[in-house]
C-alpha positions as a Markdown table, in Angstrom:
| # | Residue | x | y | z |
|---|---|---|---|---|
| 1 | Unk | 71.4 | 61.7 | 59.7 |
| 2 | Unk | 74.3 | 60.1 | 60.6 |
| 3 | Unk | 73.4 | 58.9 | 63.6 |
| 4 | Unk | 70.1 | 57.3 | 61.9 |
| 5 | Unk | 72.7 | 55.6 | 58.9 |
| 6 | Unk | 74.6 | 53.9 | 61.8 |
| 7 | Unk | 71.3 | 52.7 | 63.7 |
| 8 | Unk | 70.4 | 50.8 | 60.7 |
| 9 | Unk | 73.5 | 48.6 | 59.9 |
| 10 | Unk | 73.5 | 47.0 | 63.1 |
| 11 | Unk | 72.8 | 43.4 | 63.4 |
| 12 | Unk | 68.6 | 42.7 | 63.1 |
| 13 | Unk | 67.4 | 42.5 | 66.8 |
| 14 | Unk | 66.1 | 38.6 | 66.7 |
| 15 | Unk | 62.5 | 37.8 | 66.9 |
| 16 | Unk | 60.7 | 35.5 | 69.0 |
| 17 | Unk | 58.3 | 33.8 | 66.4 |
| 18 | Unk | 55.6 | 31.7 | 67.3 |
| 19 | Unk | 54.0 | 29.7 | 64.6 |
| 20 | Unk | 50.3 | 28.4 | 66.1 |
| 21 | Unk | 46.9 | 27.0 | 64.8 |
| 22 | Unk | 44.2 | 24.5 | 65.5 |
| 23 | Unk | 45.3 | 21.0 | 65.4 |
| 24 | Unk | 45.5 | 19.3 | 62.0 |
| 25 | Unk | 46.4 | 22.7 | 60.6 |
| 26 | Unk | 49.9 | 21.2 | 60.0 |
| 27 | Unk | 52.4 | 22.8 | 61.9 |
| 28 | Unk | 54.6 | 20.2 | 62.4 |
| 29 | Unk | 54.8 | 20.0 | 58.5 |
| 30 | Unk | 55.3 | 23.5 | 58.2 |
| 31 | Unk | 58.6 | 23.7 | 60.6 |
| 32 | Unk | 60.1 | 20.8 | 59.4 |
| 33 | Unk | 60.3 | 22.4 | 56.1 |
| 34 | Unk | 61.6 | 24.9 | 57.4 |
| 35 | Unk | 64.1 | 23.3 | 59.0 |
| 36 | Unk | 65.1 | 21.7 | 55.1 |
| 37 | Unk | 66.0 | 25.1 | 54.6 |
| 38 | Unk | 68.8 | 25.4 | 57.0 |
| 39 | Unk | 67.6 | 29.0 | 57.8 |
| 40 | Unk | 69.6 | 30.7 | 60.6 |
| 41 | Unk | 67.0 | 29.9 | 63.0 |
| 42 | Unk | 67.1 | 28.1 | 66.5 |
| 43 | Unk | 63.8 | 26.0 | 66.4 |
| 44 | Unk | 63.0 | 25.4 | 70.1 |
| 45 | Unk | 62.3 | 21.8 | 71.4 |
| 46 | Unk | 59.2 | 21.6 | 73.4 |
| 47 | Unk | 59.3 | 19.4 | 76.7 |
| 48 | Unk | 55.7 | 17.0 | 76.9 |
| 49 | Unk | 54.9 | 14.3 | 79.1 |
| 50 | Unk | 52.8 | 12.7 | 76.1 |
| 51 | Unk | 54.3 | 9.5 | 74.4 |
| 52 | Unk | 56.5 | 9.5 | 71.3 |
| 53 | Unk | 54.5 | 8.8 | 68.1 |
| 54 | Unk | 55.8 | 6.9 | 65.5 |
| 55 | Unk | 58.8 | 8.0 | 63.9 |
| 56 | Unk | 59.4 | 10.9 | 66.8 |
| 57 | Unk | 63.1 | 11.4 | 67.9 |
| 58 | Unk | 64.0 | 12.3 | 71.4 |
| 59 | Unk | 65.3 | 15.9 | 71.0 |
| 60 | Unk | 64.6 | 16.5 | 67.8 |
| 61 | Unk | 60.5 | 16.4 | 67.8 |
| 62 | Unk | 60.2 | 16.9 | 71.6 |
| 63 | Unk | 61.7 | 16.3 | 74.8 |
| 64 | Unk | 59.7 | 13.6 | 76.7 |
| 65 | Unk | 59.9 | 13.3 | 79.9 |
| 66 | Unk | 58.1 | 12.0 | 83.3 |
| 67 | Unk | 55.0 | 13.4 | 84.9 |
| 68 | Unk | 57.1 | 13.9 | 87.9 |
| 69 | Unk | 59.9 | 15.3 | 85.7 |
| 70 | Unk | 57.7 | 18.0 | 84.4 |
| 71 | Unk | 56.4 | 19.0 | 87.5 |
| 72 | Unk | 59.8 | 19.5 | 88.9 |
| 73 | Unk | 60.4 | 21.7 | 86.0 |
| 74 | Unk | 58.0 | 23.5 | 86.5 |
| 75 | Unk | 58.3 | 24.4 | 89.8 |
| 76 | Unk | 62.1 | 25.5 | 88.9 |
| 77 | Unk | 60.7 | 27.9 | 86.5 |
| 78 | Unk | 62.2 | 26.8 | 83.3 |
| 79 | Unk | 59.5 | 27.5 | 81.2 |
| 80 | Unk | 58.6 | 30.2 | 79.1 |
| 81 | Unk | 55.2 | 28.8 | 78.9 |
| 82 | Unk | 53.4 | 25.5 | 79.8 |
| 83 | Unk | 50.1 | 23.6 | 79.6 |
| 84 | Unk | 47.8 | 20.8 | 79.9 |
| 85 | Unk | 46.8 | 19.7 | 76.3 |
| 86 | Unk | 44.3 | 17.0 | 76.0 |
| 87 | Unk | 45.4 | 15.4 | 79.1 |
| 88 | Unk | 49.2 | 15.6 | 78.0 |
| 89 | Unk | 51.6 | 18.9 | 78.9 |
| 90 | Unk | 53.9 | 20.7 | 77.4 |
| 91 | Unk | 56.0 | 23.4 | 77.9 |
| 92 | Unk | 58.8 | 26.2 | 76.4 |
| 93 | Unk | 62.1 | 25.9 | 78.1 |
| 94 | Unk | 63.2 | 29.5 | 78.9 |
| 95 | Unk | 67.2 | 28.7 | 78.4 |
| 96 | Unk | 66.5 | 27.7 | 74.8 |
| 97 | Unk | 65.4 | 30.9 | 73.8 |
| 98 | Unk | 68.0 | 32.7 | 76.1 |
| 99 | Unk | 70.8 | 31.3 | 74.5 |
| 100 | Unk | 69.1 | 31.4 | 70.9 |
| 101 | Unk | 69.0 | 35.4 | 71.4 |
| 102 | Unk | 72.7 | 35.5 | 72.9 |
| 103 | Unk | 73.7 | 34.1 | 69.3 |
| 104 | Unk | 71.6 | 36.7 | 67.4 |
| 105 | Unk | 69.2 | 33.8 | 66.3 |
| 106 | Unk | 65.9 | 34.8 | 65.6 |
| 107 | Unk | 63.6 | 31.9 | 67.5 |
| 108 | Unk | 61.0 | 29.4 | 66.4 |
| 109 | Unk | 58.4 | 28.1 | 68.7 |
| 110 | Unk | 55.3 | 25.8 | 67.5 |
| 111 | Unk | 52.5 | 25.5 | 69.8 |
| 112 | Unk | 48.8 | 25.6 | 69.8 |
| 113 | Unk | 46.7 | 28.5 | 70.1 |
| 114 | Unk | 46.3 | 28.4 | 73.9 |
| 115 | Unk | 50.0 | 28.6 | 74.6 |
| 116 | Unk | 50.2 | 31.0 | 71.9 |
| 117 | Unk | 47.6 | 33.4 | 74.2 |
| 118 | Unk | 49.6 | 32.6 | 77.2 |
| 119 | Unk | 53.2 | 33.7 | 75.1 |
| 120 | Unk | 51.3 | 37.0 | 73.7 |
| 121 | Unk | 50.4 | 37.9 | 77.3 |
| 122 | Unk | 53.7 | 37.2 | 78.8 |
| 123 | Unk | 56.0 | 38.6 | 75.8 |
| 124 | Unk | 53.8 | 41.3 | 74.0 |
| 125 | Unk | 56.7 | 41.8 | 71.5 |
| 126 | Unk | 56.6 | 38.4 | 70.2 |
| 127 | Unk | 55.3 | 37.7 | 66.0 |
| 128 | Unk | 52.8 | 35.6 | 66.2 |
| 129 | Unk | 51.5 | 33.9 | 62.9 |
| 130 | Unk | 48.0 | 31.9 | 62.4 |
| 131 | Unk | 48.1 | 28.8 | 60.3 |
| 132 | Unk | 44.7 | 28.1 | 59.4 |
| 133 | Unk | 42.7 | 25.3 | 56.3 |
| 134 | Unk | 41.8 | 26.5 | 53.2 |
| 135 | Unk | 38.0 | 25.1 | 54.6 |
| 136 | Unk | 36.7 | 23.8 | 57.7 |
| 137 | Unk | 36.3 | 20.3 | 55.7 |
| 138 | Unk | 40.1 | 19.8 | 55.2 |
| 139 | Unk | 41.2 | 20.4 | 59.2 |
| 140 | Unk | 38.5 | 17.6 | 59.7 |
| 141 | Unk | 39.7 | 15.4 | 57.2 |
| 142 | Unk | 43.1 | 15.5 | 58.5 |
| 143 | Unk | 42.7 | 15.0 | 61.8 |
| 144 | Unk | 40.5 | 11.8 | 60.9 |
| 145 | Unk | 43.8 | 11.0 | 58.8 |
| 146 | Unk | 46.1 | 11.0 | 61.2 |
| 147 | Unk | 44.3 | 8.0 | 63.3 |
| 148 | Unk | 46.6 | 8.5 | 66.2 |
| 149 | Unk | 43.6 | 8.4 | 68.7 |
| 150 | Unk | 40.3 | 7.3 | 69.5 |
| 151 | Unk | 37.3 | 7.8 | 68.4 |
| 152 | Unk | 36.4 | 10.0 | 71.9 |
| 153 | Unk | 39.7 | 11.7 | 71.7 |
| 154 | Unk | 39.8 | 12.5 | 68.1 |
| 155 | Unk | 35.9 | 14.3 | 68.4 |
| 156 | Unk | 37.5 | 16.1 | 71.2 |
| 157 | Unk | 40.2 | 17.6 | 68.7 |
| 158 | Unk | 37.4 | 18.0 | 66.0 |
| 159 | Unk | 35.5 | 20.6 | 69.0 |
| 160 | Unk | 38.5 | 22.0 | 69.6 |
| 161 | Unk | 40.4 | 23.0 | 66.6 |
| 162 | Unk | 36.8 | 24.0 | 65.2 |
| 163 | Unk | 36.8 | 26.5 | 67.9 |
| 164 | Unk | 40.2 | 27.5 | 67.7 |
| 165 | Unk | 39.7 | 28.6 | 63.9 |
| 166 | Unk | 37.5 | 31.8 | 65.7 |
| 167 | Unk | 40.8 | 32.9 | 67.7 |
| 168 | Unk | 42.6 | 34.4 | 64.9 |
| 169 | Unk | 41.9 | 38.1 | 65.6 |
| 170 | Unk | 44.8 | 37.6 | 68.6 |
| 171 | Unk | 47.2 | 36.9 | 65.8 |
| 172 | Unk | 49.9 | 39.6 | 63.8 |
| 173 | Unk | 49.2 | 37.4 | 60.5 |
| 174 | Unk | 47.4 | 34.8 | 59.3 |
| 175 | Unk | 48.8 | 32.1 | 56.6 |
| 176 | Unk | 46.5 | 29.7 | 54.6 |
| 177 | Unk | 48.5 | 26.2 | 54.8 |
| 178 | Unk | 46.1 | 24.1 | 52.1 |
| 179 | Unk | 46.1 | 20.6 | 51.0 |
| 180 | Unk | 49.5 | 20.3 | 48.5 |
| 181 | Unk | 50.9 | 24.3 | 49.0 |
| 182 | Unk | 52.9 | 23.7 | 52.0 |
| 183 | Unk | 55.7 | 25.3 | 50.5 |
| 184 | Unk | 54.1 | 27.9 | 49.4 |
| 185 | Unk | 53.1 | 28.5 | 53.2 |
| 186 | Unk | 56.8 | 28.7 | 54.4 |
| 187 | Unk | 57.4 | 31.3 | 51.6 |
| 188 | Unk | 55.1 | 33.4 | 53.3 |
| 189 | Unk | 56.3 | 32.8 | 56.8 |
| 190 | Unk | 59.0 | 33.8 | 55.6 |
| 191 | Unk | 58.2 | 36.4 | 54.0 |
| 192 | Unk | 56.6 | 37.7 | 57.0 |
| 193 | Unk | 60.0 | 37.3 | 59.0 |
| 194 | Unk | 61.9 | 39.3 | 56.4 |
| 195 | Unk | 59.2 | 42.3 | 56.4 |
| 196 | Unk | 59.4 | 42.3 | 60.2 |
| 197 | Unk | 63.0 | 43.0 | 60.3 |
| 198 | Unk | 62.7 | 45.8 | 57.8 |
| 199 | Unk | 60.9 | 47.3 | 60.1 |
| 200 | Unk | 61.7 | 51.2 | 61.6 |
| 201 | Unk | 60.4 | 50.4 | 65.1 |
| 202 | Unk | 61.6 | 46.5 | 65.7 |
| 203 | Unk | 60.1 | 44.0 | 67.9 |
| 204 | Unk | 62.1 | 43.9 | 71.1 |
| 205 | Unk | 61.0 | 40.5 | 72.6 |
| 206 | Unk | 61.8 | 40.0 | 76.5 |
| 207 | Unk | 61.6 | 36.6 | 79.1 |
């Protein structure tokens, strides 16, 4: 018994969160309330070769960087994950997440549901929560909303995130983010997070 006492004082092993969706779901929104929190979280910056939208900070929203960059990258093996999304990549860098976990942070990554499949494969221990619209209707509306691309690329993202919304079986939890409750949906991320390290048999996420 007091071997089992002892066991659970220690320090929460960290988790390697992964918060995905279809595009327009609004995960960007999601983690930058989070990050209004100042939770003791390291939120990892993702590396793209896609141009910086308007307001975007270098470092803060992503890492941009050259074609050639990227692919220099990847052959060094610094990422945890990486893709090509709608003709732009991305991709995880490992050393984030290394150091995150040295300092007992539990980590947040955003990505889409493909690299969120890639993640689940390659870490099985990771959490990995579905953000999904109250109703097909709303995703739509907010990607025609955002008017960050043309008409082409936009019905591509329509197809896309349509699709994605059947993927959500290969989630741990799902969380409704609808129009006007978003902080209602970090409550229950949250809530999620706290439940998971209450738990007897903790996730033990490896790189």
């Amino acid at each position: 018994m007091t071997d089992q006492f002892a066991i659970y004082q220690v320090q929460p092993i960290p988790l390697l969160i992964v918060i995905s969706g279809p595009s327009g779901v609004g995960k960007d929104s999601v983690l930058q309330s989070m990050k209004k929190r100042e939770l003791h979280f390291h939120f990892v910056v993702t590396v793209t070769t896609r141009r910086p939208r308007q307001g975007e900070i270098e470092g803060v929203d992503y890492f941009f960087v050259s074609p050639q960059r990227y692919v220099e990258m990847v052959k060094k093996d610094e990422f945890l994950e990486h893709a090509s999304v709608y003709n732009d990549c991305y991709g995880i860098p490992k050393q984030q997440i290394v150091q995150a976990f040295a300092s007992g942070k539990d980590v947040v990554l955003r990505v889409d549901v493909q690299g969120a499949a890639t993640i689940r494969r390659l870490c099985p221990e990771a959490l990995l929560i579905f953000l999904m619209p109250r109703t097909k209707d709303e995703l739509v509306s907010r990607l025609q909303a955002r008017k960050t691309e043309s008409p082409e690329a936009l019905e591509l993202r329509k197809t896309t995130a349509l699709q994605e919304l059947g993927r959500v079986g290969e989630f741990d939890y799902v969380v409704v983010n609808g129009d006007g409750q978003l902080e209602g949906t970090v409550d229950d991320i949250l809530a999620i997070i706290k439940a998971e390290h209450h738990c007897v048999l903790p996730r033990r996420a490896t790189l």
